[in-house]
N, CA and C atoms as a LAMMPS dump frame, in Angstrom:
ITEM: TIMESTEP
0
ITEM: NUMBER OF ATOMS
456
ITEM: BOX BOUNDS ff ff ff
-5.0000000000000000e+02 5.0000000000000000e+02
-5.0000000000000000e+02 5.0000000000000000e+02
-5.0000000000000000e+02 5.0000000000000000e+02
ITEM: ATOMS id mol type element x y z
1 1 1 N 335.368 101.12 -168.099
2 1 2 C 335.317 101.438 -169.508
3 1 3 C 335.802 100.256 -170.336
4 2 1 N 336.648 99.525 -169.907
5 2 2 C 336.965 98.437 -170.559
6 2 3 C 335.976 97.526 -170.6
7 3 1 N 334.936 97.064 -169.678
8 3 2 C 333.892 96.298 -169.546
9 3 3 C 333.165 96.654 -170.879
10 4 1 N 332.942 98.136 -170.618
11 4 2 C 331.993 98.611 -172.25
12 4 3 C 332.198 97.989 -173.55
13 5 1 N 334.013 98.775 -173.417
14 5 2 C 334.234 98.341 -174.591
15 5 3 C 334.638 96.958 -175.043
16 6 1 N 334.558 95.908 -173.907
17 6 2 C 334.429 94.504 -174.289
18 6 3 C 332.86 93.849 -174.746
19 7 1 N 332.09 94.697 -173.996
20 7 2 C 330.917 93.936 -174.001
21 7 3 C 329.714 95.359 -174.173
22 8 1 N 329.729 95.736 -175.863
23 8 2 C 329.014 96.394 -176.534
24 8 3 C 327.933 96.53 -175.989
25 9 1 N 327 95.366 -176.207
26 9 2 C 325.207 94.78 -175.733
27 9 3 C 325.648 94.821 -174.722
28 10 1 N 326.342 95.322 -173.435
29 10 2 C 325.992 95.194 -172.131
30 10 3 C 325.962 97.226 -171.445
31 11 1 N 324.783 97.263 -170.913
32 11 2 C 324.721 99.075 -170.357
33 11 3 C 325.236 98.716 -169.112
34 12 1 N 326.593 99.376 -168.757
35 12 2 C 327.411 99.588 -167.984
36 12 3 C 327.794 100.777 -167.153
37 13 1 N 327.521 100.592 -165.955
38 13 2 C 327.198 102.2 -164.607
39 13 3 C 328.632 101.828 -164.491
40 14 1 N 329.232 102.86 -163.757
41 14 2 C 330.384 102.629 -163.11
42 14 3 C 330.029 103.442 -162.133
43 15 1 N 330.43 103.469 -160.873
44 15 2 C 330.351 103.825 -159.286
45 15 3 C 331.229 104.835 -158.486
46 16 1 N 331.522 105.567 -158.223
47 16 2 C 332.36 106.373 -157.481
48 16 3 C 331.921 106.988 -156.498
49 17 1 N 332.621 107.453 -155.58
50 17 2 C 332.03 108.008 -154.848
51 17 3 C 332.351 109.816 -154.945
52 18 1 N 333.351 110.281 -155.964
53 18 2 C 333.962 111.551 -156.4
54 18 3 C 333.79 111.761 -157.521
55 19 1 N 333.169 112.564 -158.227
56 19 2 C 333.022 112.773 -159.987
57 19 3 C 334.675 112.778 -160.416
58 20 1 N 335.359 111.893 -160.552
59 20 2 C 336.844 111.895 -160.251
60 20 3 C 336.73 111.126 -161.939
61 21 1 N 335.958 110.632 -162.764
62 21 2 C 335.499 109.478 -164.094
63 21 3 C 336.471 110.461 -165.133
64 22 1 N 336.805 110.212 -165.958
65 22 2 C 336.687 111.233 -167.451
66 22 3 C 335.524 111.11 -167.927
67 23 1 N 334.811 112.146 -168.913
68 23 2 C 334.023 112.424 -169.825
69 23 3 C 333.951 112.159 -171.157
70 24 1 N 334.698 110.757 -171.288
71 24 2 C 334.479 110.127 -172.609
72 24 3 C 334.467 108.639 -172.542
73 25 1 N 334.492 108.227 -173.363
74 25 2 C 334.39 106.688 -173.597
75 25 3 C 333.134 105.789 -174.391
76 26 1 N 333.391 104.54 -174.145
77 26 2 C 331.825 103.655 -174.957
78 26 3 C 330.694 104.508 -174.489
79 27 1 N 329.728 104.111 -175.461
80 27 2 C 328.303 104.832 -175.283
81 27 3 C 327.817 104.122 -174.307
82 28 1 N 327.744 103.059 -174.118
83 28 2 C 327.463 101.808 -173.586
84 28 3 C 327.648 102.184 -171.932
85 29 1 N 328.803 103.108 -171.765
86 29 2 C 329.138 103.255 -170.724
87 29 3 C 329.315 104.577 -169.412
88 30 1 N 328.232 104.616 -168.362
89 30 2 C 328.155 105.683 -167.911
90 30 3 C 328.693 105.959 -166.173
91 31 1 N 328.855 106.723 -165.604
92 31 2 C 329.28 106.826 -164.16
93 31 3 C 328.5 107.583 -163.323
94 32 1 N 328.416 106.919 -162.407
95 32 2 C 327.508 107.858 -160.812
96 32 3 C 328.232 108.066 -160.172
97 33 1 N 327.615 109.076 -159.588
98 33 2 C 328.668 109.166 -158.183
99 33 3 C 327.414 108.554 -156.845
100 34 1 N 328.426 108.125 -155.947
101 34 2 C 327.48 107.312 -155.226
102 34 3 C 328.156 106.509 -154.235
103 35 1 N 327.464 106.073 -153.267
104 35 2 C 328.421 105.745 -152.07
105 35 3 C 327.766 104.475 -151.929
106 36 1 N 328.483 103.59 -151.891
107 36 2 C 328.151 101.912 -151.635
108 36 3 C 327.552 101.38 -150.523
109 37 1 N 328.139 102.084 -149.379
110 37 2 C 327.688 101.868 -148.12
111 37 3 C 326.526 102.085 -147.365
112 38 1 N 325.778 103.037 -148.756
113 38 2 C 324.199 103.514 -148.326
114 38 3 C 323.568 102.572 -148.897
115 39 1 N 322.431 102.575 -148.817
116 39 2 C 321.293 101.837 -149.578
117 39 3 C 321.009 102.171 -151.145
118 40 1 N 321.323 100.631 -151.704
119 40 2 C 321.184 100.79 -153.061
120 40 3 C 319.941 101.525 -153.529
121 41 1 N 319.81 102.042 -154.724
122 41 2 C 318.6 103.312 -155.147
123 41 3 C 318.26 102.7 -156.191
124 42 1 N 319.111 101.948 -157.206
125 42 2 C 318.575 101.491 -158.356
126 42 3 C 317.368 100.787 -158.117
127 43 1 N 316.414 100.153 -159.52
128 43 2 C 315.251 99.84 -159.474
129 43 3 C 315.216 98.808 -160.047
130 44 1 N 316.43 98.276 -160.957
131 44 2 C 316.42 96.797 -161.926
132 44 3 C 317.113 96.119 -161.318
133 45 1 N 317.487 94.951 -161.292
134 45 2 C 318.448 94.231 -160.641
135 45 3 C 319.892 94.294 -161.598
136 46 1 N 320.802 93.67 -161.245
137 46 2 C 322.369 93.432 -162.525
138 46 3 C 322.232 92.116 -162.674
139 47 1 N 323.171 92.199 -163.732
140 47 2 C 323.071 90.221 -163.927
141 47 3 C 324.784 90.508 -163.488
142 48 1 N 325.473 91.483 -163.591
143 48 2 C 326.923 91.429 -163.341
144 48 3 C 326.987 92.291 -162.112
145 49 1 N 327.892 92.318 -161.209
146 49 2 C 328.142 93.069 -160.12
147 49 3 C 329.769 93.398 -159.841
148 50 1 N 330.7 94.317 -160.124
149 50 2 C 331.982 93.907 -159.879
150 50 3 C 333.12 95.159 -159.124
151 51 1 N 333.945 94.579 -158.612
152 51 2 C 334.432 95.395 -157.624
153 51 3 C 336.129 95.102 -158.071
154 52 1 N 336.707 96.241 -157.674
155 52 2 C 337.805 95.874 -157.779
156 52 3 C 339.077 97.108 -157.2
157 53 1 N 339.839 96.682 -155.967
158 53 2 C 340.808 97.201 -155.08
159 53 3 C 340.054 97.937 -154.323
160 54 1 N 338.776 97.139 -153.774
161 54 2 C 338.171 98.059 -152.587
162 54 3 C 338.264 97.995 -151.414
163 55 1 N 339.137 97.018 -150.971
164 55 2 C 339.159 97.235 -149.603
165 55 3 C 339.895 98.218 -148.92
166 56 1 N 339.385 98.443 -147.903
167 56 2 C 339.74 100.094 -147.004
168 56 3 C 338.993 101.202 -147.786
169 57 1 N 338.177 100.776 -148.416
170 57 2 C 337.229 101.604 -149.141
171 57 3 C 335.459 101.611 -147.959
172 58 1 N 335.765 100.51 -147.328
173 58 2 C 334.188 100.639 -146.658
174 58 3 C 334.696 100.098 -145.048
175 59 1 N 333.584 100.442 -144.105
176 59 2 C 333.702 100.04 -142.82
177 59 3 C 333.013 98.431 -142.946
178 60 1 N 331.949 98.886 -143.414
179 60 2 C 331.004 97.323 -143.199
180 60 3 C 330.972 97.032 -144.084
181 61 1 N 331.939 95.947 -144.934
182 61 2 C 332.056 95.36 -145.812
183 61 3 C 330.616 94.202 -145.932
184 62 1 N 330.321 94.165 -144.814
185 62 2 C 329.149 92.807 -144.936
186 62 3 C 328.375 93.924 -145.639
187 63 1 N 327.659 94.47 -145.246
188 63 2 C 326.701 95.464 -146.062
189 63 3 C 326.754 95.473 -147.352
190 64 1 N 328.216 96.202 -147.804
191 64 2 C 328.313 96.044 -149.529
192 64 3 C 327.42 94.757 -150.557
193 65 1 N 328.174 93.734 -149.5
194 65 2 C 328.611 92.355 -149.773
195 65 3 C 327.215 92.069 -150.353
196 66 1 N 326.201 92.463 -149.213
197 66 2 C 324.907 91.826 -149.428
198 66 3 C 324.15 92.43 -149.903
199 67 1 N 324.206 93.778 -150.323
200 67 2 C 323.491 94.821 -151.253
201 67 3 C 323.861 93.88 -152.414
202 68 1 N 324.943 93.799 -152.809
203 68 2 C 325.553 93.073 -153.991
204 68 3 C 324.737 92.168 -154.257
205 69 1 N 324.436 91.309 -153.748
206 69 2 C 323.701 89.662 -153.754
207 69 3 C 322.579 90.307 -154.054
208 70 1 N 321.585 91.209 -153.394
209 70 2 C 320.581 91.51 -152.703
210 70 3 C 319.907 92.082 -154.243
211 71 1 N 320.607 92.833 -154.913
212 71 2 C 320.415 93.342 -156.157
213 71 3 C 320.883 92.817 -157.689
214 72 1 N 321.099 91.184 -157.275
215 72 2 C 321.73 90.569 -158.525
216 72 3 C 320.797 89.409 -159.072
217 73 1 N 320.164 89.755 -160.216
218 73 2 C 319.225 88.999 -161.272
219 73 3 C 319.275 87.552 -160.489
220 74 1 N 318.75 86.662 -160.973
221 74 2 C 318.485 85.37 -160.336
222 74 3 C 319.979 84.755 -161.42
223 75 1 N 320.649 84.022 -161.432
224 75 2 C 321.939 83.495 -162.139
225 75 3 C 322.789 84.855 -162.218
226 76 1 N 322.868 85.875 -161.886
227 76 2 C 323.814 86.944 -162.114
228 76 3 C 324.947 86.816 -161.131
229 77 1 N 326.163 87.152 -161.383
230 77 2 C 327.384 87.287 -160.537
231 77 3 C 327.481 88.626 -160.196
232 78 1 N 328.693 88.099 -158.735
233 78 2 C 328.682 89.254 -158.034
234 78 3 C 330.894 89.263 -157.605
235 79 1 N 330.975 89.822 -158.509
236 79 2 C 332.732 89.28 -158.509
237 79 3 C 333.689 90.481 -157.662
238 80 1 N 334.527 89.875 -157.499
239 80 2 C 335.529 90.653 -156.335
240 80 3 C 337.282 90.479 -156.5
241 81 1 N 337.397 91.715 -156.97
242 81 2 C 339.503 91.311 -157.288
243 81 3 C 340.08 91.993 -156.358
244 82 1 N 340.996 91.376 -155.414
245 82 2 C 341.561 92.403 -154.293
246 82 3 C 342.288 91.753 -153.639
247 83 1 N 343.17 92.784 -152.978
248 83 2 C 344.872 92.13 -152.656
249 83 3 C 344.576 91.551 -151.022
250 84 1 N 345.46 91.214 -150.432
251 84 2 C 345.469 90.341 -149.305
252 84 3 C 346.539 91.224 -148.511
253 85 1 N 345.672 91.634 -147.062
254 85 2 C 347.251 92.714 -146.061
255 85 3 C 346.874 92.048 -145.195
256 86 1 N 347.89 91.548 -144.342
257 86 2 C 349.751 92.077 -144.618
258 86 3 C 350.063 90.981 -146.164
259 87 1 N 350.771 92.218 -146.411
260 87 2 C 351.027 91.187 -148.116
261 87 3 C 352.241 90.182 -147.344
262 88 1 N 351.618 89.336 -148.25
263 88 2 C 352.303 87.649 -148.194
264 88 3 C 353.407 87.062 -149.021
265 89 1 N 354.357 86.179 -148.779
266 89 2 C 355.282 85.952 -149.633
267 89 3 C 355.237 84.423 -149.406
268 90 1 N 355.35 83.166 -150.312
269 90 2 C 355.398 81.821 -150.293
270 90 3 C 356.87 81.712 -150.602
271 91 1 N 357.636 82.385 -150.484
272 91 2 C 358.588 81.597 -150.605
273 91 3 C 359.856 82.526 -149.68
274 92 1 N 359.502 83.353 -148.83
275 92 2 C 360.49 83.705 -148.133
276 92 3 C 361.353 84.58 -148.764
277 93 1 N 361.438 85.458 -149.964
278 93 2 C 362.014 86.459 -150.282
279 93 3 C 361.689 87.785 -149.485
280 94 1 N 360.398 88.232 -148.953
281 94 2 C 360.616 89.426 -148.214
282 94 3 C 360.095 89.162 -146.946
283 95 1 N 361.359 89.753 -146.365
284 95 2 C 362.112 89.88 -144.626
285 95 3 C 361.16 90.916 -143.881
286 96 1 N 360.754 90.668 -142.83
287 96 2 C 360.126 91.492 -142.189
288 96 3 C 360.406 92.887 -141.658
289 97 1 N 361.815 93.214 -142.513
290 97 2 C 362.749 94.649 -142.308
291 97 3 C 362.586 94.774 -143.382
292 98 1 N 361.804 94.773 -144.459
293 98 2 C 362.23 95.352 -145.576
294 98 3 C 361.444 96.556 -145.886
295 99 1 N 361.107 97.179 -146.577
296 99 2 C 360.381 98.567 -147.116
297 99 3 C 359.316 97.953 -147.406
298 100 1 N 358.978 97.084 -148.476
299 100 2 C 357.36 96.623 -148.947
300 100 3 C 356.476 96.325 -147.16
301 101 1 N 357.158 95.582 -146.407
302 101 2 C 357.034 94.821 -145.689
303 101 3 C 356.449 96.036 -144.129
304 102 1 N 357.247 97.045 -144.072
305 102 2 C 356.834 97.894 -142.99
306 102 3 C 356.278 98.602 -143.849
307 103 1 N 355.712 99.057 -145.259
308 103 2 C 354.475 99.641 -145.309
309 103 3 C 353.509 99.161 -145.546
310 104 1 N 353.368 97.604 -145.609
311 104 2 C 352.034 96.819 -145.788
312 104 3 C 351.429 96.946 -144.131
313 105 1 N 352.459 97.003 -142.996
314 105 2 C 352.33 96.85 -141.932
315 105 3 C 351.544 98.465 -141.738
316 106 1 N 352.283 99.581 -141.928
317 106 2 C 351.603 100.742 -141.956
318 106 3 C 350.452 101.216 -142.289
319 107 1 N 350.286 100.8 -143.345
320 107 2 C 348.475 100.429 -144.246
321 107 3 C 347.76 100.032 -143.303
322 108 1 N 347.862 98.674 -142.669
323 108 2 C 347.49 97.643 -141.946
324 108 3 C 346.927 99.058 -140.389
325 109 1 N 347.795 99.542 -140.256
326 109 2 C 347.77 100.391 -138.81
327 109 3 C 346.837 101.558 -138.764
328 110 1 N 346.976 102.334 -140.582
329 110 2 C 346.648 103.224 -140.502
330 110 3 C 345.296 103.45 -140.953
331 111 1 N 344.733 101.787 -141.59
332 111 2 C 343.205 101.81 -141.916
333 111 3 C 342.539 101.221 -140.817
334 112 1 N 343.365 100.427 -139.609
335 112 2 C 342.868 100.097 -138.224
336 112 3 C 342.239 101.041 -137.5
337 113 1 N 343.155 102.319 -137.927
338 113 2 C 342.8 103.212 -137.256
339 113 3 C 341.855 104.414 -137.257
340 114 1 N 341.318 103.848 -139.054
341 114 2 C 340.349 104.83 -139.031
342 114 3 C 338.994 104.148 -139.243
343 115 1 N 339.085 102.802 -139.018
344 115 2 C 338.143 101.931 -139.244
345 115 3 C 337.279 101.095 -140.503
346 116 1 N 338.962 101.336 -141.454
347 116 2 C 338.632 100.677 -142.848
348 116 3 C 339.922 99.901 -142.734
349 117 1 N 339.068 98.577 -142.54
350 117 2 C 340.123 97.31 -142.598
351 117 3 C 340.222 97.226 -143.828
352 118 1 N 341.476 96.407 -144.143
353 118 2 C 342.347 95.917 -145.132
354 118 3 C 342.346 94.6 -145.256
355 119 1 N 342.195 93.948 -143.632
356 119 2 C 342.34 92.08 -143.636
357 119 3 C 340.572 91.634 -144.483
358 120 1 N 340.093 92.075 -144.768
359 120 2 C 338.425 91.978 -144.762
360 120 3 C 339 90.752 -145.894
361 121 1 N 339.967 90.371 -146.754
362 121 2 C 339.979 89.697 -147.868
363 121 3 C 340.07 88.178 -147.102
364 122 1 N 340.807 88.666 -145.786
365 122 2 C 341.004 87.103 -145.725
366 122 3 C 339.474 86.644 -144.76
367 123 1 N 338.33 87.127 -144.639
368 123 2 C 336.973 87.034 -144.278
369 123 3 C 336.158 86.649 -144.984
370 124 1 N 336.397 87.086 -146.415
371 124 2 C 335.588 86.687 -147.327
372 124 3 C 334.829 85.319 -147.337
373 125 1 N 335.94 84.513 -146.9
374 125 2 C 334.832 83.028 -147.224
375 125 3 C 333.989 82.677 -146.589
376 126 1 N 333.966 82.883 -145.446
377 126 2 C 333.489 82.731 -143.762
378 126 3 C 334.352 83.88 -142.649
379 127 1 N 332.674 84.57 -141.929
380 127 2 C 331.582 84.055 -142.276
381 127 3 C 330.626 85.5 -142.946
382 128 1 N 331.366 86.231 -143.237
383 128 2 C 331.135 87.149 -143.922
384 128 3 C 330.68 87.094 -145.561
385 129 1 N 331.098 86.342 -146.276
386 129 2 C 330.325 86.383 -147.445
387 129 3 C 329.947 84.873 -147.822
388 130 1 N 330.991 83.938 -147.738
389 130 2 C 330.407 82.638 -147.616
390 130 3 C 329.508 81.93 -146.429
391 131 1 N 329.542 82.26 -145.698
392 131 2 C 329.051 81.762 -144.558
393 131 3 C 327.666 81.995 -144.611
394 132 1 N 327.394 83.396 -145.077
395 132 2 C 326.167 84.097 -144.435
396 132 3 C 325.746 83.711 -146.108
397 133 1 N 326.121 83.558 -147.46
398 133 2 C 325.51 83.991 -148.658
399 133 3 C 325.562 82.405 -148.712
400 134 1 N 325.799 81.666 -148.517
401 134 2 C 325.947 80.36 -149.167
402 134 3 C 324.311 79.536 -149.357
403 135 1 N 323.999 79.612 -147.834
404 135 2 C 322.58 79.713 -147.483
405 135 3 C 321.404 79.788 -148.554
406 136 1 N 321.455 80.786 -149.079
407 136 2 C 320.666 81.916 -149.938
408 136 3 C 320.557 80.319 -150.981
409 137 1 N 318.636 80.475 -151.575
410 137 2 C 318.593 80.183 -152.709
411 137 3 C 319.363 79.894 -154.083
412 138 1 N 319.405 81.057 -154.788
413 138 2 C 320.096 81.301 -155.997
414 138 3 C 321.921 81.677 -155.934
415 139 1 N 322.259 81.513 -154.579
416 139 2 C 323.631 81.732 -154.777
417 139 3 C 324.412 80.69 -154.521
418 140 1 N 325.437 80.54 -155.357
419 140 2 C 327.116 79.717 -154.911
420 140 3 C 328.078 80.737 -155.291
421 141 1 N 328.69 80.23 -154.299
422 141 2 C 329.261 81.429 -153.702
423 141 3 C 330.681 80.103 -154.027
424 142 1 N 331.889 80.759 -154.438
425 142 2 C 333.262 80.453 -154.657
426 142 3 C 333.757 81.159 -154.044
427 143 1 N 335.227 81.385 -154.108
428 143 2 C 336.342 82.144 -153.755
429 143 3 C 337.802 81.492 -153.504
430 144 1 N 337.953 81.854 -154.984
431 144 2 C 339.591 81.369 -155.376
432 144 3 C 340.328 81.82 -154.973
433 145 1 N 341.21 81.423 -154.794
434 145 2 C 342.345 82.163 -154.076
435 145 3 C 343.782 82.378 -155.433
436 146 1 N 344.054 83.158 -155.446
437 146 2 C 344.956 83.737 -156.588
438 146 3 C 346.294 83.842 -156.318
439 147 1 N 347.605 83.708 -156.738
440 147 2 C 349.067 84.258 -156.299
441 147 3 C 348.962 84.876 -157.778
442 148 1 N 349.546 86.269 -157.205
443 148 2 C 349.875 87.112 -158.18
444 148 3 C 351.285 87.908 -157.482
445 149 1 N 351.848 87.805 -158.585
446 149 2 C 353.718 87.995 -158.692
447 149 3 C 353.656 89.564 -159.022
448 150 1 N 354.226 90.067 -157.867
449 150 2 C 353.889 91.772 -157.604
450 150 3 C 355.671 92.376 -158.135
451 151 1 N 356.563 92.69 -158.766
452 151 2 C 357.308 93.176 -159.167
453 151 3 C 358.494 92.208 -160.105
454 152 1 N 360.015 92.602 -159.967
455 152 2 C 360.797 92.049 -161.095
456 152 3 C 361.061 90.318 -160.053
């Protein structure tokens, strides 16, 4: 909804897989319910594609990955915001006994175990989305790497 209401001239789907949306917002802006992991249904291509805190959301992340590409206008992006497990620290403040630390590990165990990885972020470049998309005609493919400062 924020996409909408940033970008008026742009008709904006949003994706779910649970009618879980509210029933208001930009005009601009509407929701499906719909599962990523099947075969895309739409009929136009996007010029935008965007995702965000999905991992442990899919088994075969390559799939998503390349529906994504697969259905994006010729110059259109296909963008991705998402955290990194086992969460990481650069400077040695959290101890491998600590609380954040054995439930990043728990996450880690308990999407192992049902077959929705969590590490899929650190795959991204190779050879799962860079590796295999780089190839491709119309794509360049990036992937920045971000530190983002998670509490006080």
């Amino acid at each position: 909804m924020d996409y909408a209401d940033e970008h008026p001239e742009a008709e904006t789907i949003g994706v779910d897989l649970s009618p879980i949306q509210p029933n208001y917002g930009p005009v601009n802006c509407i929701f499906e319910v719909d599962d990523r992991e099947r075969e895309w249904t739409w009929t136009e291509p996007f010029n935008f594609v965007f995702a965000r805190n999905m991992i442990g959301c899919f088994s075969k992340w390559e799939g998503v990955v390349e529906q994504a590409y697969d259905n994006l206008e010729p110059g259109g992006y296909f963008e991705i915001h998402d955290g990194v497990y086992p969460i990481l620290c650069d400077d040695g403040t959290i101890k491998a006994d600590s609380p954040i630390a054995k439930w990043s590990r728990l996450i880690l165990e308990a999407c192992d175990k049902v077959g929705r990885s969590v590490t899929v972020t650190h795959r991204f470049p190779a050879p799962h989305a860079g590796g295999r998309l780089r190839g491709r005609d119309r794509h360049q493919v990036q992937v920045p790497a971000v530190r983002l400062a998670q509490g006080p």
